[in-house]
LUMRODREN-887532 format. One record per atom (N, C-alpha, C): z, x, y. Coordinates in Angstrom, 3 decimals, always signed. Example, Ala and Ser with C-alpha at 12.3 -4.5 7.8 and 13.67 -1.06 7.14 Angstrom:
BEGIN
+----------+----------+----------+
:        Z :        X :        Y :
+----------+----------+----------+
:   +7.800 :  +13.190 :   -5.690 :
:   +7.800 :  +12.300 :   -4.500 :
:   +7.800 :  +13.200 :   -3.300 :
:   +7.080 :  +12.850 :   -2.250 :
:   +7.140 :  +13.670 :   -1.060 :
:   +7.870 :  +12.900 :   +0.030 :
+----------+----------+----------+
This chain:
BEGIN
+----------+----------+----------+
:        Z :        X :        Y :
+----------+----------+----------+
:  -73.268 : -100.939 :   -6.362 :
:  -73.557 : -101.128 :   -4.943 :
:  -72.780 : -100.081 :   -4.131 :
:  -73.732 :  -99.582 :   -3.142 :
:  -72.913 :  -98.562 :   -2.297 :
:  -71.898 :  -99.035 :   -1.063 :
:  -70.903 :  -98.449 :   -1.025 :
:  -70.345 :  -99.145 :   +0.286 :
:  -69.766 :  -97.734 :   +1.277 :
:  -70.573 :  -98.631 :   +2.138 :
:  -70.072 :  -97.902 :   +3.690 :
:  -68.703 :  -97.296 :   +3.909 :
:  -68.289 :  -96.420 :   +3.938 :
:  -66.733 :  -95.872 :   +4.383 :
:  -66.329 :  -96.201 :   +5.664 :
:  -65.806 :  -96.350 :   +6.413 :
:  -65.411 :  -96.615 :   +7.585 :
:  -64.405 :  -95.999 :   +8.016 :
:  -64.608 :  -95.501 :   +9.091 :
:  -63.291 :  -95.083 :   +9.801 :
:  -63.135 :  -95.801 :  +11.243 :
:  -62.270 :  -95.997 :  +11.288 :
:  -61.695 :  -96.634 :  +12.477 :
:  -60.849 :  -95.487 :  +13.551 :
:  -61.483 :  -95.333 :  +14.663 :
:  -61.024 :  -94.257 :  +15.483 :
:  -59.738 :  -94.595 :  +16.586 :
:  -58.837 :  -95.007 :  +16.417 :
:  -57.873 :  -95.531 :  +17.568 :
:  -58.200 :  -94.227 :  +18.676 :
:  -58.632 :  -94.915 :  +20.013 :
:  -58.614 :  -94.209 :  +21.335 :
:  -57.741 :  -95.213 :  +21.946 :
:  -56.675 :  -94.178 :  +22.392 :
:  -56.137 :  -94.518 :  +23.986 :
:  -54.557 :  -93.734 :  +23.813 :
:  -53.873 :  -93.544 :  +25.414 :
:  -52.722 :  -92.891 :  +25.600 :
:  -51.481 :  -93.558 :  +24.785 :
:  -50.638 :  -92.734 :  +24.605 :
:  -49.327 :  -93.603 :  +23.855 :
:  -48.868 :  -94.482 :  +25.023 :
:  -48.292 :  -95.431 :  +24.286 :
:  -47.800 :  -96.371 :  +24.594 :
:  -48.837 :  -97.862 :  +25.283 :
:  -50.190 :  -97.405 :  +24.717 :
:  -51.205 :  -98.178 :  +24.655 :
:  -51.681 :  -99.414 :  +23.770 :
:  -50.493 :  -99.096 :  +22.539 :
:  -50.587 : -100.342 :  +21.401 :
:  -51.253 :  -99.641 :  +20.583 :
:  -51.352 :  -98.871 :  +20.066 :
:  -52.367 :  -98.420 :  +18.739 :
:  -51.668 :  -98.962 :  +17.141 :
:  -50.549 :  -98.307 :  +17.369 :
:  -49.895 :  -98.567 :  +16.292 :
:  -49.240 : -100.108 :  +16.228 :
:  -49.068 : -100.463 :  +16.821 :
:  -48.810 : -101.875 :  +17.321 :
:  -50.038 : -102.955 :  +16.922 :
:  -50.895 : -102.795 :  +17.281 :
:  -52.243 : -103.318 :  +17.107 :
:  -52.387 : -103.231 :  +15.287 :
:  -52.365 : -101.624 :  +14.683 :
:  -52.725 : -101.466 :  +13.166 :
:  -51.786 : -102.583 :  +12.416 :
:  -50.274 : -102.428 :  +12.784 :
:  -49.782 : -103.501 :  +12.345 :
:  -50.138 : -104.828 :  +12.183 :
:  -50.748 : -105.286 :  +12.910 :
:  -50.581 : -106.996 :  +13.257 :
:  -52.551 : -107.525 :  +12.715 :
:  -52.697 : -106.234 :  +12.333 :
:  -53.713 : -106.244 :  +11.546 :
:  -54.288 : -106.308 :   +9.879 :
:  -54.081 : -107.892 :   +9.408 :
:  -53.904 : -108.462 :   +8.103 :
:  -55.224 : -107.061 :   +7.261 :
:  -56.527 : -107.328 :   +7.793 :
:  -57.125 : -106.340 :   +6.594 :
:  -56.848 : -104.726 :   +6.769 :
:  -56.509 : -104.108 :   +7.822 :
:  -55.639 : -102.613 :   +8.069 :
:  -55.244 : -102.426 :   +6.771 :
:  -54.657 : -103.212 :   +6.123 :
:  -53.656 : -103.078 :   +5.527 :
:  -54.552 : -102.190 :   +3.575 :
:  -55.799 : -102.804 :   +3.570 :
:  -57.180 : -102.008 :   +2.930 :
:  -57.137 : -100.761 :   +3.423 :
:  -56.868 : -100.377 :   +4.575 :
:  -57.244 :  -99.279 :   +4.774 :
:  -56.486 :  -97.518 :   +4.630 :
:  -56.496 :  -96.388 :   +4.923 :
:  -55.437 :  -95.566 :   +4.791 :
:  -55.097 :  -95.119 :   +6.212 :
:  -53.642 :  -95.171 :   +6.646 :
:  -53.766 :  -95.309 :   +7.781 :
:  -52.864 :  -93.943 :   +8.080 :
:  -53.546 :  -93.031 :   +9.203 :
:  -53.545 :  -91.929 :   +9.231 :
:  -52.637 :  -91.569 :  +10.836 :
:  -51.368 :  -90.906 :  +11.163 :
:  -51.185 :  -90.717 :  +12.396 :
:  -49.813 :  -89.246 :  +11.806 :
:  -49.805 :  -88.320 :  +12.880 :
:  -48.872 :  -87.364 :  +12.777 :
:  -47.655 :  -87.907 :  +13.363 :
:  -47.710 :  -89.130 :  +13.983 :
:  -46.344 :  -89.615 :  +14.064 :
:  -45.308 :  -89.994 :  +13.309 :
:  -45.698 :  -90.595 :  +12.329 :
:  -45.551 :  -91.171 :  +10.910 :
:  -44.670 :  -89.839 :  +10.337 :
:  -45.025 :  -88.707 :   +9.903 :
:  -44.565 :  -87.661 :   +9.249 :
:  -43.358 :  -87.255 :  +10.276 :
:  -43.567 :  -87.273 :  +11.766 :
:  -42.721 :  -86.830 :  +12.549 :
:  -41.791 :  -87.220 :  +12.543 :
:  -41.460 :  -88.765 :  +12.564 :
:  -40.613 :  -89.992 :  +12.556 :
:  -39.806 :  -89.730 :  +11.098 :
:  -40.734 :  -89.336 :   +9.978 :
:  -40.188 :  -89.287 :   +8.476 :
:  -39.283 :  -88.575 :   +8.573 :
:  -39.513 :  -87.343 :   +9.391 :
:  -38.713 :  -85.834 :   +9.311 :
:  -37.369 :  -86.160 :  +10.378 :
:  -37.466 :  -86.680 :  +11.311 :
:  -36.650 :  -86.997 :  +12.581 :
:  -35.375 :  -88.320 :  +11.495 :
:  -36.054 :  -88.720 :  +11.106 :
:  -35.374 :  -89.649 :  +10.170 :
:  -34.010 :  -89.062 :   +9.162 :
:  -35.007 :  -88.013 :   +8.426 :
:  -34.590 :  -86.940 :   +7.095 :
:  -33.231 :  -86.338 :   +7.581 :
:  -33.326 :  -86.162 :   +8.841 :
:  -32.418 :  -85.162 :   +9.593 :
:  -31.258 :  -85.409 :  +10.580 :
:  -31.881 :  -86.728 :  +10.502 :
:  -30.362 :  -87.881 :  +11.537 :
:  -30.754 :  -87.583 :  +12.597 :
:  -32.260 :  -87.424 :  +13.222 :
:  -32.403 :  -86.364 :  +14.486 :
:  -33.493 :  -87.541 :  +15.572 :
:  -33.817 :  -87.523 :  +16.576 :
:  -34.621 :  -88.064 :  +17.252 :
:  -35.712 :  -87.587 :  +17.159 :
:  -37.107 :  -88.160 :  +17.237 :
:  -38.303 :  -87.983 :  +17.347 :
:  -38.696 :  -86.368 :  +18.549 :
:  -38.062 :  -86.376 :  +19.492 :
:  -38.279 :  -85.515 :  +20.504 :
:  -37.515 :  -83.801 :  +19.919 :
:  -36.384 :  -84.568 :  +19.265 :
:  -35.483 :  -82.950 :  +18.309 :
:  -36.480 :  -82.068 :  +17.775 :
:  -37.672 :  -83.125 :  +16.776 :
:  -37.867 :  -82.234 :  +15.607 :
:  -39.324 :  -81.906 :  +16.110 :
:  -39.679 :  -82.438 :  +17.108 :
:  -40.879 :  -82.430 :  +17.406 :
:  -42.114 :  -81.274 :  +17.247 :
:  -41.404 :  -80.000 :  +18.324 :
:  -42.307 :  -78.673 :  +18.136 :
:  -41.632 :  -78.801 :  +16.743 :
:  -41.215 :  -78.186 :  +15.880 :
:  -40.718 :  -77.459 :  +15.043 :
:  -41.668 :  -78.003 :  +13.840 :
:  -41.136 :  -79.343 :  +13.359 :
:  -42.192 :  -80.161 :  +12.551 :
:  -43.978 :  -80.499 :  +12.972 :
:  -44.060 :  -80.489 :  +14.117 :
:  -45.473 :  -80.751 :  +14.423 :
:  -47.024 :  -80.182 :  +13.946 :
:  -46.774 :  -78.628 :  +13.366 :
:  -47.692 :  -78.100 :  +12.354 :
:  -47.602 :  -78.405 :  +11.105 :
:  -46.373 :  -78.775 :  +10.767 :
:  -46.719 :  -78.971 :   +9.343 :
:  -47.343 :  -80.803 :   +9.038 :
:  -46.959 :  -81.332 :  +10.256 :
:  -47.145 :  -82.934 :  +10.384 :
:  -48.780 :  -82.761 :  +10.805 :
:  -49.501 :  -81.901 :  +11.088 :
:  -50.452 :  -81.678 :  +11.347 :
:  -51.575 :  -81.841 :   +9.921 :
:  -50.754 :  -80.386 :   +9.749 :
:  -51.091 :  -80.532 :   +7.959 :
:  -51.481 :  -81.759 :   +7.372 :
:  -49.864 :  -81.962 :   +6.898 :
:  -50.210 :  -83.486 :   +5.811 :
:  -50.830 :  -84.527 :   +6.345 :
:  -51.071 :  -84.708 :   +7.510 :
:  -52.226 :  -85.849 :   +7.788 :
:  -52.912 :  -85.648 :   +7.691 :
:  -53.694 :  -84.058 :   +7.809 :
:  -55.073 :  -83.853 :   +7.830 :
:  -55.407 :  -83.961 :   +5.764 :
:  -54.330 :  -83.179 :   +4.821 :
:  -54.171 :  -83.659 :   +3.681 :
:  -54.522 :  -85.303 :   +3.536 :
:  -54.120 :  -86.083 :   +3.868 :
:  -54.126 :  -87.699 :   +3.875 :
:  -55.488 :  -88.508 :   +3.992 :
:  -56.231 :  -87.398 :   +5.473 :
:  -57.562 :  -87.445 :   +5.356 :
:  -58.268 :  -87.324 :   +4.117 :
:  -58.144 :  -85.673 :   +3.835 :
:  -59.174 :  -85.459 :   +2.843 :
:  -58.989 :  -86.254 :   +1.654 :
:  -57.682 :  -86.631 :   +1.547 :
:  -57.475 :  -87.437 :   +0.045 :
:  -58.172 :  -89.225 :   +0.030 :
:  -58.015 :  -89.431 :   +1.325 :
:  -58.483 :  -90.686 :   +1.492 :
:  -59.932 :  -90.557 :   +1.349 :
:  -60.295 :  -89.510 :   +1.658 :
:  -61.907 :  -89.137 :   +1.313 :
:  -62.384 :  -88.906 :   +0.241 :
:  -62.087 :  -88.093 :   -0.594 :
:  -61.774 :  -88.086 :   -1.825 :
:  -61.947 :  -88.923 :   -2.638 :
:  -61.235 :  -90.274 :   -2.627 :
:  -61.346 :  -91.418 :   -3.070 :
:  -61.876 :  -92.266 :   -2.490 :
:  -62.701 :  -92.387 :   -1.670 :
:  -63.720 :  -93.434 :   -1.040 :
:  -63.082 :  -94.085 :   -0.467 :
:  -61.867 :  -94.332 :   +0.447 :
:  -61.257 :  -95.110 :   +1.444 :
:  -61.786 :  -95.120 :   +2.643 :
:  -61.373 :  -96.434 :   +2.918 :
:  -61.440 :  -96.551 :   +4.707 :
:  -59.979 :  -95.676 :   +5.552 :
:  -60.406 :  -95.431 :   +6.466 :
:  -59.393 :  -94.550 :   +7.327 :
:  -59.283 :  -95.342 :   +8.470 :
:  -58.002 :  -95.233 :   +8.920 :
:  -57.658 :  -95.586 :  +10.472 :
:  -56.910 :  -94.833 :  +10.824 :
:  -57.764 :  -94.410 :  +11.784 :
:  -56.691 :  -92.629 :  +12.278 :
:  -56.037 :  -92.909 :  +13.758 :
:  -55.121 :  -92.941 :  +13.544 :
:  -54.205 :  -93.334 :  +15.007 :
:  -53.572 :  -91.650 :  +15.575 :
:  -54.202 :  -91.545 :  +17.091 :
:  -53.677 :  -90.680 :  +17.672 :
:  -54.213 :  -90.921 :  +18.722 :
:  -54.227 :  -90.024 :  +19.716 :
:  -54.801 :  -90.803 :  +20.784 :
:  -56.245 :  -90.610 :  +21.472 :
:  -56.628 :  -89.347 :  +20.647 :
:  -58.407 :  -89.416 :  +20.516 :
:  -58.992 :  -89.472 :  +21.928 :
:  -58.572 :  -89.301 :  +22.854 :
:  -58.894 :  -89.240 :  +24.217 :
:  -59.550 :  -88.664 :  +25.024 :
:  -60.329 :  -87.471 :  +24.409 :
:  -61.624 :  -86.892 :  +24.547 :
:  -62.344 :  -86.708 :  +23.410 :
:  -63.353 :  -86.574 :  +23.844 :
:  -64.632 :  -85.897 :  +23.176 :
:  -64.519 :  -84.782 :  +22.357 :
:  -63.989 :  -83.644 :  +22.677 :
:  -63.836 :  -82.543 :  +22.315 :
:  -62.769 :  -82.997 :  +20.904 :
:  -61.671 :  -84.272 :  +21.317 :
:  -60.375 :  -84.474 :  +20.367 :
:  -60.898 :  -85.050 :  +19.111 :
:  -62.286 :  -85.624 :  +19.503 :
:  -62.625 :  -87.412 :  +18.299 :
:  -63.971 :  -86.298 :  +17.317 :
:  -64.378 :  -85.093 :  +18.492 :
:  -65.297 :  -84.456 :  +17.576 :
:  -64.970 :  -83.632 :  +16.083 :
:  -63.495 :  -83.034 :  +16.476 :
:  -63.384 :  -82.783 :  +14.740 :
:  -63.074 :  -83.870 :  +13.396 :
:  -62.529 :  -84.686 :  +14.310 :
:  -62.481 :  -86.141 :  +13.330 :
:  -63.890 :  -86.357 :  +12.841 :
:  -64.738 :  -86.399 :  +13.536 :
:  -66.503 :  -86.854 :  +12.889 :
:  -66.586 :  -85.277 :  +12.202 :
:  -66.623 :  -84.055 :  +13.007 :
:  -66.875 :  -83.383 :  +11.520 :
:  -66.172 :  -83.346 :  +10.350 :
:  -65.082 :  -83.915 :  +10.056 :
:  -64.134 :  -83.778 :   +8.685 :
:  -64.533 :  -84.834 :   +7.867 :
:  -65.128 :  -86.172 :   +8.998 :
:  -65.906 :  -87.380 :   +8.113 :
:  -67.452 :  -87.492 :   +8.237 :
:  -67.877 :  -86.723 :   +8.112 :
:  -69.465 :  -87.180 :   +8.707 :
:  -70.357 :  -88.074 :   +8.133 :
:  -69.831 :  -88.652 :   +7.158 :
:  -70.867 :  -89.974 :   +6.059 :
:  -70.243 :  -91.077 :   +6.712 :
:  -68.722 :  -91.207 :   +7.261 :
:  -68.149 :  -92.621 :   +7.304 :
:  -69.057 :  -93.713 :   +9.035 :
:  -68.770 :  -94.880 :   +8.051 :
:  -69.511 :  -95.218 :   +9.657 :
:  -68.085 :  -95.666 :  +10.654 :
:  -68.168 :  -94.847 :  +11.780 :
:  -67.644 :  -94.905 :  +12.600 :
:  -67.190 :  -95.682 :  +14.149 :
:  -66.012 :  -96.600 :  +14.104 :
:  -65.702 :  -97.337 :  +14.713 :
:  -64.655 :  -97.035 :  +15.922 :
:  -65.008 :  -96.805 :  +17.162 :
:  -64.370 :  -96.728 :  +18.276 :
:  -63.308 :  -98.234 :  +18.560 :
:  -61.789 :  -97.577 :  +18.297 :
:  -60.774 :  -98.968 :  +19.158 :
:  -60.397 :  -98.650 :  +20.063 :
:  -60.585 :  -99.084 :  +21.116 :
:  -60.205 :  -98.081 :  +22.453 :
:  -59.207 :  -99.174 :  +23.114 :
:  -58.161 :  -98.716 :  +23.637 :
:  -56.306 :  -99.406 :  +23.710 :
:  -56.813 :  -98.946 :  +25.371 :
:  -57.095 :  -99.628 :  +26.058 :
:  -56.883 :  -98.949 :  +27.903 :
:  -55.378 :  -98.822 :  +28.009 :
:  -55.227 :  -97.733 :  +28.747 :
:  -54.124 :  -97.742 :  +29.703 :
:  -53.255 :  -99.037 :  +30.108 :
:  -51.989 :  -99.052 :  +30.414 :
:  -51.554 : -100.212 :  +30.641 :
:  -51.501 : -100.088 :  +32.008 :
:  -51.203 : -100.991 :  +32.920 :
:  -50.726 : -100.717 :  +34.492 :
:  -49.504 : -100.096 :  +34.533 :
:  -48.932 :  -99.082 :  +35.489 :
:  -48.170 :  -98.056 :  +35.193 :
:  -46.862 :  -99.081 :  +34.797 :
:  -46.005 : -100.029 :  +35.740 :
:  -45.118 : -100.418 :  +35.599 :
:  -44.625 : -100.787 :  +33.490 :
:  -46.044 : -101.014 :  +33.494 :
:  -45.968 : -101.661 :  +31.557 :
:  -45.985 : -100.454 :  +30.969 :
:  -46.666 :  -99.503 :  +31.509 :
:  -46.433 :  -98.183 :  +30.755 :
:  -45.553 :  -97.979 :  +30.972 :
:  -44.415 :  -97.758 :  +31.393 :
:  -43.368 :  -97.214 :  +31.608 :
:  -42.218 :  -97.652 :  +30.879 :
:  -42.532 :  -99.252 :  +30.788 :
:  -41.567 :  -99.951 :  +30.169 :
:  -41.760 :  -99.792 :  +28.753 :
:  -42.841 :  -99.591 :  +28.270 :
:  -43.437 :  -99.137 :  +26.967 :
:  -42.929 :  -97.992 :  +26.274 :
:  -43.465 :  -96.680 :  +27.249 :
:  -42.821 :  -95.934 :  +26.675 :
:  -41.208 :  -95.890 :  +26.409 :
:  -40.205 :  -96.378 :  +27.426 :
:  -38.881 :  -96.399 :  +27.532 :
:  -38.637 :  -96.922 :  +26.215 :
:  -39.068 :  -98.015 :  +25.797 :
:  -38.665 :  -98.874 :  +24.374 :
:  -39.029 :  -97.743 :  +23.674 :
:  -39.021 :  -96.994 :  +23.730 :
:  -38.907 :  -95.644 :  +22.419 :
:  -38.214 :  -94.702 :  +21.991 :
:  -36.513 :  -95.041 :  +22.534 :
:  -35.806 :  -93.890 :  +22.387 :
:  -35.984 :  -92.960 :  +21.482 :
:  -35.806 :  -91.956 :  +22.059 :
:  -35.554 :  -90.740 :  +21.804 :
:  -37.084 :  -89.865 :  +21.064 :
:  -37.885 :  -90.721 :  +22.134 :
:  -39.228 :  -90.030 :  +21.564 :
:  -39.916 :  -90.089 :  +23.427 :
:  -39.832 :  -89.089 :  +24.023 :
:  -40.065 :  -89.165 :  +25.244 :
:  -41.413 :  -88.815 :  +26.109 :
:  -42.018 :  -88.612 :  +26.042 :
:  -43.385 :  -87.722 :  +26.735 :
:  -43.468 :  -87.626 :  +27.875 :
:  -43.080 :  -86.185 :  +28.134 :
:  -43.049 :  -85.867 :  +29.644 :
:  -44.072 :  -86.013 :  +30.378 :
:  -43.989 :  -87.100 :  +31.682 :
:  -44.833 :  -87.628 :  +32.876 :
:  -46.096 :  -86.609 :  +32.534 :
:  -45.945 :  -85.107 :  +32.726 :
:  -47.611 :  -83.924 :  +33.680 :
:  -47.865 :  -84.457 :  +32.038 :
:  -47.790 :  -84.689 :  +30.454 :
:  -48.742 :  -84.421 :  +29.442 :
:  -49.202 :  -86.378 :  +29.644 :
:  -48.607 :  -87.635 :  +29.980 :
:  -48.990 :  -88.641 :  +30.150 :
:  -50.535 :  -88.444 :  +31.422 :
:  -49.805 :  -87.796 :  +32.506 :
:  -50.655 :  -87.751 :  +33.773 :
:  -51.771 :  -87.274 :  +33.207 :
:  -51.787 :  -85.734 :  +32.498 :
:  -52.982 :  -85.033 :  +31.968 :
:  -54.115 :  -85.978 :  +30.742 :
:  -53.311 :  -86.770 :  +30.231 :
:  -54.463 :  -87.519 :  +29.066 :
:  -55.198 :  -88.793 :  +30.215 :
:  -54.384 :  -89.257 :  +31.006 :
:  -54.851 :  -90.473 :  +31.781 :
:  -56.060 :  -89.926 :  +32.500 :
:  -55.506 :  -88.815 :  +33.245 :
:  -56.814 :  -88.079 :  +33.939 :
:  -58.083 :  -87.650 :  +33.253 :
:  -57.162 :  -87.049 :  +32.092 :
:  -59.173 :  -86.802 :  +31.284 :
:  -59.339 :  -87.620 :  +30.413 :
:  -58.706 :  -88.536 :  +30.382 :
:  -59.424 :  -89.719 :  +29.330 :
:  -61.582 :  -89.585 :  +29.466 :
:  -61.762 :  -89.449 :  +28.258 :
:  -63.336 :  -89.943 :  +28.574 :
:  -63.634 :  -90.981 :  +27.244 :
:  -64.397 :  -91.653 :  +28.277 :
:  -64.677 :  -92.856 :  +27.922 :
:  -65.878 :  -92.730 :  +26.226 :
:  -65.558 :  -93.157 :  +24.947 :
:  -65.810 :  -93.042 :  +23.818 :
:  -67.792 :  -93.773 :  +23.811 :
:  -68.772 :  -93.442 :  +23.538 :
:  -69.611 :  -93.799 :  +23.590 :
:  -70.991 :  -93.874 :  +22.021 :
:  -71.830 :  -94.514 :  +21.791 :
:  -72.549 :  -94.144 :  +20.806 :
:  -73.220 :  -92.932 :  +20.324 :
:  -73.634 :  -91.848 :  +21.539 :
:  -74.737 :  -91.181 :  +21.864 :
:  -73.377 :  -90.031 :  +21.299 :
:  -71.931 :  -89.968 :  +21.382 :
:  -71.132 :  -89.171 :  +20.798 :
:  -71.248 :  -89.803 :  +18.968 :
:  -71.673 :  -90.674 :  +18.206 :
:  -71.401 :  -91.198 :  +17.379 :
:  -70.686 :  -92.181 :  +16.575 :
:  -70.228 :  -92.858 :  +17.316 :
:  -69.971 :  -94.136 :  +17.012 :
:  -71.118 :  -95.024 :  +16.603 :
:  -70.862 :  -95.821 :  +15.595 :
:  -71.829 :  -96.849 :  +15.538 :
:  -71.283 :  -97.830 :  +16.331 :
:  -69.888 :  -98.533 :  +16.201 :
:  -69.333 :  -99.478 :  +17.212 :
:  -68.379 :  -98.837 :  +18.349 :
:  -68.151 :  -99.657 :  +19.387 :
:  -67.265 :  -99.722 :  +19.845 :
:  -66.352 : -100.990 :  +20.215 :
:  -64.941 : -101.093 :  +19.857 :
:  -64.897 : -102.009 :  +20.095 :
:  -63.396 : -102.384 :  +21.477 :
:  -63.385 : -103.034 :  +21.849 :
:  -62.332 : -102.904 :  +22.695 :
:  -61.270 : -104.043 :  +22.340 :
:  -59.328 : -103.349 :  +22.798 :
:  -58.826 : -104.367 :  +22.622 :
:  -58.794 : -105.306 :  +23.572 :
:  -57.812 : -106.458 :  +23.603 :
:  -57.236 : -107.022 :  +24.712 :
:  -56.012 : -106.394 :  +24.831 :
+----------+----------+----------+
């Protein structure tokens, strides 16, 4: 019997719950779960260093091995859940060309109201994102649709 691949597309800005959400998610746990934070955090870890230290420096090669993680999860017929923040069109389109058989699932995390964003991001020492790159994703957020390829979309609470 053939089975459907799935990928699961996390959309929305940090500090939106993505990774928060994959957690608290009993079958996720089937799946291969894909984010350049993960490697960043590994390396920031490796080095006694904060998330924001190693950031440029590590960020191509954290680029890399996730996109590695992809193809291997592909490779072997896995489901994917790719956490980043996928927030345009232009961002979610090389994800569909690197998977183009999987059927594809939009999770879209809205924005929080600023005060919760704020408090959100703060609970993250030493991993900071400066206000103009928060302001710039909020502003061009576009909204994830079928007619881009999704078969679902689904939204959180």
């Amino acid at each position: 019997m053939f089975k459907q691949l799935k990928l699961y597309m996390l959309i929305g800005v940090p500090g939106s719950g993505k990774s928060t959400w994959v957690e608290n998610q009993d079958w996720a746990k089937n799946c291969v779960h894909v984010s350049t934070d993960q490697y960043v955090e590994a390396y920031a870890k490796g080095l006694d260093k904060t998330y924001n230290e190693v950031f440029k420096e590590v960020m191509p090669e954290c680029v890399r091995l996730m996109t590695d993680a992809v193809v291997l999860a592909r490779t072997r017929q896995q489901d994917i859940i790719w956490d980043q923040t996928s927030t345009t069109v232009a961002s979610r389109k090389k994800k569909f060309r690197m998977l183009p058989d999987y059927y594809t699932i939009a999770v879209v995390f809205r924005t929080p109201k600023s005060d919760e964003l704020t408090r959100r991001l703060a609970s993250r020492p030493g991993k900071n994102i400066p206000d103009y790159v928060m302001e710039s994703m909020i502003k061009n957020w576009e909204e994830p649709t079928e007619e881009e390829g999704f078969k679902e979309i689904w939204y959180t609470s």
